[in-house]
N, C-alpha and C positions, 0 to 999 in steps of 0.2 A: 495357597502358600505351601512351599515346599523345602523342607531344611536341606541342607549341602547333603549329610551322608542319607537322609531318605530317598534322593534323585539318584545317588550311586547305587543306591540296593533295589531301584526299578519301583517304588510304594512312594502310591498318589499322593500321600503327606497329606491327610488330613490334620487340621487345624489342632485335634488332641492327640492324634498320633505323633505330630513334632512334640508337642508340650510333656509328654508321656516320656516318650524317648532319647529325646536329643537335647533336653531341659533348654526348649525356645520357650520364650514368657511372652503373649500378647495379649495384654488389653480386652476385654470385649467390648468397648465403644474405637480399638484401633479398626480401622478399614485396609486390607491386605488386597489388594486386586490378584486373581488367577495370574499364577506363570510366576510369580515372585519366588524367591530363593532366600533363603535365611538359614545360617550358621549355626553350631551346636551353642548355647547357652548366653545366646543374644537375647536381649529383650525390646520390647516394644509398647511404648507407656500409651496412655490413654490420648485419643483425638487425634491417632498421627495416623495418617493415606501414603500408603506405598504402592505405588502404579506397577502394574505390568510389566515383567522386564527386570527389574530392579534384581539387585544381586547385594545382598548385605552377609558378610563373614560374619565369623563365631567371634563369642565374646562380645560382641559390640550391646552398647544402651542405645537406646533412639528417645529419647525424652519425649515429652507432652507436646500434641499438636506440630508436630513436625513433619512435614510435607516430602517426600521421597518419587520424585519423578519416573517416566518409564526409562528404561533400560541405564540409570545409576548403577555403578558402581561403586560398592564401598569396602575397603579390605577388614583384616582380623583385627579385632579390640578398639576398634574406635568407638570412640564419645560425642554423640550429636543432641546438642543442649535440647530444651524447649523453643520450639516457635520456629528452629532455623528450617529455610526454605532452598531443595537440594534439587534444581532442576535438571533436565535431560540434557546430554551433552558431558555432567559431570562424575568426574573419575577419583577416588579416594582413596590412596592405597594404607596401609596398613598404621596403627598406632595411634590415628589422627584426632585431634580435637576441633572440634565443632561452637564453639560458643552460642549462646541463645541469641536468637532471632537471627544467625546470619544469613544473608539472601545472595545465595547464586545469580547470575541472570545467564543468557545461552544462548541470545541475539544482542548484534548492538546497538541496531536501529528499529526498535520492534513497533511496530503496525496491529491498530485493531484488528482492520478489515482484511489483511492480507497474510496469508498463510507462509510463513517463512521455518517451518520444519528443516525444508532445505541447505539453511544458512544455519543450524545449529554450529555456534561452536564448540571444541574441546576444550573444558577446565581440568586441570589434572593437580590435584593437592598431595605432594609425594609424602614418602614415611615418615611421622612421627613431626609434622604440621601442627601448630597451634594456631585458630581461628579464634579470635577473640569475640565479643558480644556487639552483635548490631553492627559487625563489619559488612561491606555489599564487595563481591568477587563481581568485577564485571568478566563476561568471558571472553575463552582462548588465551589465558592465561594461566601461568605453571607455578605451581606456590613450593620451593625445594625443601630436599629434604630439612626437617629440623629447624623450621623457619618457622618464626612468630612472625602475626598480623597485630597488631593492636588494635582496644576496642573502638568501634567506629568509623573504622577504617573504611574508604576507598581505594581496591585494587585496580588497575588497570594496564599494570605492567611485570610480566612477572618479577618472582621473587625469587634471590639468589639463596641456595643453601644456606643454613644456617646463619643466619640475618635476621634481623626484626625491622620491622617497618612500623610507619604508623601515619595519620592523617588523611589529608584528603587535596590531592591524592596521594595516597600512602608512599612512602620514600624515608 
């Protein structure tokens, strides 16, 4: 793991060199995979896996057991409850809330036996997004800015700025 301003100043960013420096907080039952990027005075609770690739801005929480895919994106000061699960594919930009257990998905037809990396879609959750609890984002889907999900929710279509949705499928 490696915070924003330790990749700028060229230092490997070891795990107590961010904690030390750039007040990042991880867990030590969190699992960080090499190549990860993390923000000045982000933290990252216990049981949560951030793959490879992942790129999380400063300010942000990542709560318990939360699952962070390779090459996520997630911008500055967002809040990503416990349990919610943030597959590859998806884009976060700045502000954004997260509710517990909500699940990304990033194919629409997905297959055991059949490798579909390929067919990743884009989800893109713009500025200042509210994700309520135990909603599921199916993907290729754009959640706008300033837009509430309600909890439980099923997305499947995006969602127009500043709107809330809710149900299943949400509308």
């Amino acid at each position: 793991m490696t915070c924003i301003e330790c990749r700028r100043l060229g230092k490997k960013g070891y795990r107590d060199v961010c904690e030390e420096r750039c007040d990042v907080y991880v867990d030590d039952t969190a699992i960080i995979d090499a190549g990860v990027i993390v923000g000045r005075g982000t933290k990252v609770w216990h049981f949560t896996h951030i793959m490879s690739g992942a790129v999380i801005g400063q300010q942000c929480t990542i709560g318990q057991g939360v699952f962070i895919g390779a090459k996520v994106s997630i911008g500055d000061q967002c809040k990503i409850q416990n349990g919610a699960n943030i597959f590859e594919g998806v884009v976060i930009e700045n502000e954004v809330f997260i509710g517990p257990a909500v699940c990304f998905t990033n194919v629409k037809r997905p297959c055991a036996i059949v490798s579909q990396k390929h067919l990743f879609d884009v989800t893109i959750v713009r500025v200042g997004a509210t994700i309520g609890a135990n909603a599921t984002i199916i993907c290729g889907v754009q959640i706008g800015k300033n837009a509430m999900v309600g909890a439980g929710s099923v997305v499947t279509k995006d969602v127009k700025p500043n709107s809330t949705v809710m149900g299943n499928p949400a509308k």
